[in-house]
C-alpha positions in Angstrom: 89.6 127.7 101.1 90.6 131.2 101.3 89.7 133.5 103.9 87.8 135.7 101.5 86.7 134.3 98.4 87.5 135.4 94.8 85.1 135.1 92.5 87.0 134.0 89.3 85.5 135.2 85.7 85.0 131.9 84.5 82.6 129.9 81.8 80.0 127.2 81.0 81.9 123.7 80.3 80.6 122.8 77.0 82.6 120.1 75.4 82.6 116.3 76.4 85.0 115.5 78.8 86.5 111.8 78.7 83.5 109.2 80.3 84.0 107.6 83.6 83.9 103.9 82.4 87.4 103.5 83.8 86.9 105.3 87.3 88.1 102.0 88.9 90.7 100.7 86.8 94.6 100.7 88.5 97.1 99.0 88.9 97.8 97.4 92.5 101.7 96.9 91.6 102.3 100.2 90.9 102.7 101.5 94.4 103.8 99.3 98.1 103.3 100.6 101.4 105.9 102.0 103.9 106.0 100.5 107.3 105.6 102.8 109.8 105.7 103.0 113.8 102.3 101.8 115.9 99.6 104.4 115.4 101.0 106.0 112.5 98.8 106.0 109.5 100.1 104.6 106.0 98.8 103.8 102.6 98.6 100.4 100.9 97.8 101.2 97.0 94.4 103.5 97.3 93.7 102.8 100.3 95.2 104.4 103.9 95.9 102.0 106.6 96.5 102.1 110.4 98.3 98.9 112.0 97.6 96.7 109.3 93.4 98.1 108.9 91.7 99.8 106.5 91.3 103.6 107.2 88.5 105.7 105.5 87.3 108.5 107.1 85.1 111.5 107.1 87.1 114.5 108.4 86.5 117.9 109.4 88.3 121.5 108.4 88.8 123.7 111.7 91.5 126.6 110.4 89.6 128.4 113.7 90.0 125.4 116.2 93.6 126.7 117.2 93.0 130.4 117.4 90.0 129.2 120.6 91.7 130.8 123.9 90.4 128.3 126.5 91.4 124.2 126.7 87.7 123.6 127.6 86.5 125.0 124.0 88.9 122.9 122.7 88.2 120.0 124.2 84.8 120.3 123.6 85.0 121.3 120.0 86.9 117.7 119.8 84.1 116.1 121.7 81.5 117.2 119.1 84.0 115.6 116.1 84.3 112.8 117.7 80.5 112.0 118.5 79.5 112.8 114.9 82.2 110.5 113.9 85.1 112.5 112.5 88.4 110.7 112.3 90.6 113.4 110.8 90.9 117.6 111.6 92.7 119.7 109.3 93.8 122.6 110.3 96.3 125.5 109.7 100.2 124.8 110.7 100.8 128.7 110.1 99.8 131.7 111.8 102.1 134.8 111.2 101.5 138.5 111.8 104.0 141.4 110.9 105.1 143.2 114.2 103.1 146.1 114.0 100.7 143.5 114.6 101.7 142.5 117.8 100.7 145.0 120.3 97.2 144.1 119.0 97.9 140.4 119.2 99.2 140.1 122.8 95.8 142.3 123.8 93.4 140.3 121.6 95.3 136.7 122.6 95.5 136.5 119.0 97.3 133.1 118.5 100.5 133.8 116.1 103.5 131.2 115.4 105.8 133.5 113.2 106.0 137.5 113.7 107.9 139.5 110.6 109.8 142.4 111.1 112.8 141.8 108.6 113.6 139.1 105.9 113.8 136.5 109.4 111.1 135.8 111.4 110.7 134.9 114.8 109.4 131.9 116.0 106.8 131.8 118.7 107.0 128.6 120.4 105.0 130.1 124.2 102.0 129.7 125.4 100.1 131.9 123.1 101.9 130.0 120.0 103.0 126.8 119.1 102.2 125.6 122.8 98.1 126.2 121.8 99.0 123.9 118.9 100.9 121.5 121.1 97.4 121.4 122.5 95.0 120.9 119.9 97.3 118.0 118.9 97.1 116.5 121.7 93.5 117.4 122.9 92.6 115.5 119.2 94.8 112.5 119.7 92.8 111.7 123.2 89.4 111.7 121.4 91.3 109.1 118.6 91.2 112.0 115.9 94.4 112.7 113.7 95.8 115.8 112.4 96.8 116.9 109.0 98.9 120.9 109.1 98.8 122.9 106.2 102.7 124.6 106.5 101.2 127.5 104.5 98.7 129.3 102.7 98.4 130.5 99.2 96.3 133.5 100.6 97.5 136.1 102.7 94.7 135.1 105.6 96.7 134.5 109.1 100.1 134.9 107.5 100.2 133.2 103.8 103.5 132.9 101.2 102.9 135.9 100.4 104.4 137.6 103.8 107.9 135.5 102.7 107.7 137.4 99.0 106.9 140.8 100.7 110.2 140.5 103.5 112.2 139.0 101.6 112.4 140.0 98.2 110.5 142.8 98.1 107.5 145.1 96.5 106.7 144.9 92.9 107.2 140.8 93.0 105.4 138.3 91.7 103.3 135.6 94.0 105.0 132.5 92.1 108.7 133.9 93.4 107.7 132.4 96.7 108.5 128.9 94.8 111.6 129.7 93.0 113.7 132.2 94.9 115.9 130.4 97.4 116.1 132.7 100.1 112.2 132.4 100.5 112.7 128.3 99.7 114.9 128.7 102.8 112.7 130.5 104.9 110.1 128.0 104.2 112.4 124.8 105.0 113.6 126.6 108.3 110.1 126.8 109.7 108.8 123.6 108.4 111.8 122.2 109.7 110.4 123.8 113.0 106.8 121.9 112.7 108.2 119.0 111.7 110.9 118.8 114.3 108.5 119.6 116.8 105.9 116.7 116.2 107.5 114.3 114.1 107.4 111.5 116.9 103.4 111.5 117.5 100.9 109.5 116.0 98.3 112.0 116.5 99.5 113.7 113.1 98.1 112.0 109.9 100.1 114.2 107.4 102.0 117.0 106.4 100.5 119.4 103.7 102.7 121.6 102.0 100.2 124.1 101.2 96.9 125.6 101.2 95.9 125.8 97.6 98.8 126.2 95.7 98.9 128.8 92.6 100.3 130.9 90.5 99.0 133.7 91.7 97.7 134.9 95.1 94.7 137.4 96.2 97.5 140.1 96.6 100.1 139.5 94.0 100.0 138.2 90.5 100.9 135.8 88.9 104.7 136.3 87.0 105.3 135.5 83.6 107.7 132.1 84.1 104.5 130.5 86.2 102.3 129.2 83.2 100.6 125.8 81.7 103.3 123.6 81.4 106.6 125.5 83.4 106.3 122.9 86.1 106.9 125.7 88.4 104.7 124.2 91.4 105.5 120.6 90.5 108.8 121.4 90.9 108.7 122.9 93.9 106.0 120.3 95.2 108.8 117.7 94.7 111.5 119.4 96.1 109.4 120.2 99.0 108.0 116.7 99.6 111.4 115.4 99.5 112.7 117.5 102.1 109.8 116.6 104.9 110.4 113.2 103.6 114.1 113.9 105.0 113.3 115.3 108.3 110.2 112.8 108.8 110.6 109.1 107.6 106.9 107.8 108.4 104.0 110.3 108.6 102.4 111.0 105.6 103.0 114.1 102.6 100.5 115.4 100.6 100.5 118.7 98.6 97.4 120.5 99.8 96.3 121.8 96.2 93.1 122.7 95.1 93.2 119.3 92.2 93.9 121.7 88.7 94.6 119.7 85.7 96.7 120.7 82.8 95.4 119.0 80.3 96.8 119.2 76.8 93.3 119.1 75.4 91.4 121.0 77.9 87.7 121.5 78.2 86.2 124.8 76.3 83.4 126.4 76.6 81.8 129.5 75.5 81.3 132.6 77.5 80.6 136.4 76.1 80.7 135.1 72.5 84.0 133.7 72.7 85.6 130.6 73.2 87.4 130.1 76.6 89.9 127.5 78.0 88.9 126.5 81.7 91.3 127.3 83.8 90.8 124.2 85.8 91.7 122.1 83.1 94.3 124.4 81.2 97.6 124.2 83.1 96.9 128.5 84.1 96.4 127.9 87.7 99.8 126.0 88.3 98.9 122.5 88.9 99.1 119.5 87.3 97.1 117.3 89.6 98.1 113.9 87.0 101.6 114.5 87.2 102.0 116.2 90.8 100.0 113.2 92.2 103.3 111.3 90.6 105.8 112.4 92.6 107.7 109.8 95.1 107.1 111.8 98.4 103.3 112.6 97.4 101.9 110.2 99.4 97.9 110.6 98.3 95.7 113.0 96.5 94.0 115.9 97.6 91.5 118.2 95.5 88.9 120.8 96.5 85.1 121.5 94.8 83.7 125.3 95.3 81.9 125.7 91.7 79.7 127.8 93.0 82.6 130.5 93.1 84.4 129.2 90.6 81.6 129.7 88.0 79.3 132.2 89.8 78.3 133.6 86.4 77.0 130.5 85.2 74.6 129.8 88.0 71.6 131.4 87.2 68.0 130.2 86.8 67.6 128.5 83.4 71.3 127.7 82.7 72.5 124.1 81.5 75.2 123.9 83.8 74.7 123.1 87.5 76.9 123.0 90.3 75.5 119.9 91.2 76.9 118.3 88.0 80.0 119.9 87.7 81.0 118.6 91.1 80.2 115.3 89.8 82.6 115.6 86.9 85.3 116.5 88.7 85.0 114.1 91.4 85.4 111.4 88.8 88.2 113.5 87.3 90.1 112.9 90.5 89.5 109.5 91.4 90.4 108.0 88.0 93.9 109.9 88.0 94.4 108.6 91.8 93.1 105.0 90.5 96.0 105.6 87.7 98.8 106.2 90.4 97.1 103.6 93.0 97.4 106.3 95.5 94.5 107.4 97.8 92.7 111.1 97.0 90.3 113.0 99.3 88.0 115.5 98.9 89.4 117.4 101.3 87.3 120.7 100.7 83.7 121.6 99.3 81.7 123.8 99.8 78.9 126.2 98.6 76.3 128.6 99.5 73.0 127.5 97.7 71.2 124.3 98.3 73.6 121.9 100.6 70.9 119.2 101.5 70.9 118.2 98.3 74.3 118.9 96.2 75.8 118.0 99.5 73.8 114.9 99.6 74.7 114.0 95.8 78.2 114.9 95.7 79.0 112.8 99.1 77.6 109.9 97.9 79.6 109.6 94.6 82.5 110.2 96.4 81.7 107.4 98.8 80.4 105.4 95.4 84.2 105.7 93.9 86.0 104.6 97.1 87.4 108.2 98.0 89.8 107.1 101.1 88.9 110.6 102.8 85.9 113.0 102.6 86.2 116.6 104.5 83.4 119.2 103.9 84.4 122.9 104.6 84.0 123.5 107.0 83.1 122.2 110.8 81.4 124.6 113.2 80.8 124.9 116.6 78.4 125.7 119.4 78.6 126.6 122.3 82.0 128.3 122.7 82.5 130.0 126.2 85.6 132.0 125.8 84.7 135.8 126.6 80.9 135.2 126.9 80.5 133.4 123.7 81.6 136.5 121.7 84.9 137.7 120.6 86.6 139.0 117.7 89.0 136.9 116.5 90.6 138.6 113.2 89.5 140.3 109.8 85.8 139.0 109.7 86.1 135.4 112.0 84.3 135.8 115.2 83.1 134.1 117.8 79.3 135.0 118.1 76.8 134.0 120.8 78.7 130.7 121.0 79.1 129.7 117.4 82.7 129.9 115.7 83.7 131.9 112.9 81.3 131.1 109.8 82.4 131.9 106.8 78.9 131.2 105.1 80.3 127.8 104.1 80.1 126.2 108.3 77.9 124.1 109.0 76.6 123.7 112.4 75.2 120.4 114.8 71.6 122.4 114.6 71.7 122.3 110.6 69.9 118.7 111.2 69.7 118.1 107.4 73.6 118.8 106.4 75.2 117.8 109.4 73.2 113.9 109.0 74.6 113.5 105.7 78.3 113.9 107.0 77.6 111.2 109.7 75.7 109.4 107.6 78.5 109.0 105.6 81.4 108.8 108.3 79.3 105.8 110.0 79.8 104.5 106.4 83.3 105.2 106.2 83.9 104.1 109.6 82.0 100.4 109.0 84.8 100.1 105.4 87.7 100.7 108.7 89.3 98.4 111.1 
């Protein structure tokens, strides 16, 4: 998710798209399982596994949970996970601010890992950096929950790929440049080398993620004209990436992050404004090629996102014959039959929406638990309660802590929400019950 949603101009799906009849086919020989140290998960065809048991999980999104000043917001942040059963956090490995930045940083407590001033940043590995990290890690593993980091973002909230394009080569570039110039490939290596040096020995991570939401283009730069359907420009650099954590870090887990965009050679159309439009979650434009990229050696499992309320705002209106609540159905079966092809786990690792979550939430959870999805992580988890500064404090752009309750981005969903929060339990007890 980004910080601050773009709405994209896009259409009503109106062809057939191929039926779900084969949703569980795959072929068990097609992929082994690594052995890995105690406590380290793995996967074993779709499934993950953790010493020799199944491991299916409900997880929860938390970019906020390292930015919280105090280890007793922490701690209790991870207490409310674990009693609602959440097994897996996600949350941002990145947090960079330019130096004019800083003054306001060390006065706010701002947390910050990298600060920019030329083409090399610095790494902040004290107290108010990669040591409130260190916590969170660790605060998670004692409550038995694992950790995937996200290296980067896509958008430029809390530092995205989009800072390496701007230092190091230049104005007037293109957002895709951040995947195919290699003194920004460099730059990248050199500070996931950094994370993954730094916690390559604990069990408390679950995986590595490349990126946040991988794309052509970014909220502040466009798309050049070398990223397009079928360049392979992110595949690419998904498998060169992959392959380098996979150097640094035998046994935890790789996974790319992405949003889940097809290129299909026959994508969907539909018709918008009188005129005939190729989605652009199906055409290639965005920069994935979730079939393919889910192919790669060092990809260890799937990992797609579901916001159609954004992604088709247009088409949601009163009276319309598409539905969010069906278009996240298609695409949920989209993903799971192309991560039943590799024999590789997938997760729905974000969803979210504004209008009625009781009941899309309620439908689109249950197909997912229907069609064996390995992992299932709503966007996002909120808190109550906080303490730091009263219960109120600014944290950056918008994201606040207000009267208790962390940032909410009009997607968070809260322990008072009775309705929404039961059907994320509801399912993690179900999860939990498939687990050893």
């Amino acid at each position: 998710m980004r910080s601050s949603l773009i709405t994209l101009a896009l259409s009503l799906l109106g062809l057939l798209r191929p039926t779900v009849g084969s949703v569980f086919d795959s072929d068990s020989d097609k992929r082994g399982h690594r052995q890995v140290p105690p406590g380290f998960v793995t996967t074993n065809g779709r499934n993950f596994e953790l010493d020799g048991r199944p491991f299916n999980f409900v997880g929860a999104n938390s970019y906020w949970l390292p930015l919280l000043l105090t280890d007793e917001d922490v701690d209790r942040t991870f207490q409310t996970m674990r009693s609602a059963g959440v097994r897996v956090l996600r949350t941002w490995g990145f947090n960079s601010i330019n130096a004019t930045e800083l003054p306001g940083a060390l006065e706010s407590g701002l947390t910050y890992y990298q600060v920019w001033n030329t083409s090399q940043w610095t790494l902040n590995d004290g107290p108010q950096g990669l040591q409130r990290m260190d916590n969170v890690i660790s605060t998670a593993g004692k409550h038995g929950i694992k950790v995937i980091l996200a290296f980067t973002n896509n958008w430029v909230g809390y530092g995205g790929s989009d800072l390496y394009v701007n230092w190091i080569a230049g104005a007037n570039q293109p957002h895709d440049i951040f995947f195919t110039d290699p003194r920004i490939i460099a730059s990248y290596q050199s500070y996931v080398k950094s994370i993954v040096e730094r916690y390559k020995d604990s069990p408390d991570i679950f995986a590595w993620e490349l990126m946040n939401e991988a794309r052509c283009l970014s909220d502040t730069l466009p798309a050049g004209p070398t990223c397009v359907p079928g360049s392979n420009t992110l595949k690419t650099w998904y498998k060169q990436q992959s392959d380098f954590v996979r150097t640094l870090d035998p046994n935890h887990l790789i996974t790319t992050g992405g949003e889940g965009h097809f290129y299909w050679q026959h994508a969907p159309e539909y018709w918008y404004n009188n005129t005939l439009v190729s989605d652009y979650n199906y055409n290639g434009e965005a920069g994935e090629d979730f079939d393919h990229d889910l192919s790669l050696p060092n990809v260890d499992f799937g990992t797609y996102h579901l916001y159609p309320q954004s992604w088709y705002s247009e088409l949601d209106f009163p009276g319309s014959n598409w539905t969010v609540e069906g278009w996240g159905l298609q695409w949920i079966d989209d993903h799971i039959r192309s991560a039943n092809r590799e024999n590789k786990p997938v997760i729905l690792e974000e969803f979210g929406g504004p209008g009625n979550k009781t009941d899309i939430y309620s439908t689109w959870v249950q197909h997912a638990l229907d069609t064996e999805h390995a992992g299932i992580m709503p966007w996002q988890f909120g808190e109550l309660g906080l303490t730091e500064n009263g219960g109120n404090r600014v944290i950056k752009y918008a994201d606040a802590i207000n009267h208790g309750a962390s940032p909410n981005d009009g997607n968070t969903f809260y322990i008072n929400q009775t309705a929404v929060w039961d059907i994320f339990t509801r399912a993690a007890k179900i999860q939990n019950a498939r687990s050893g």
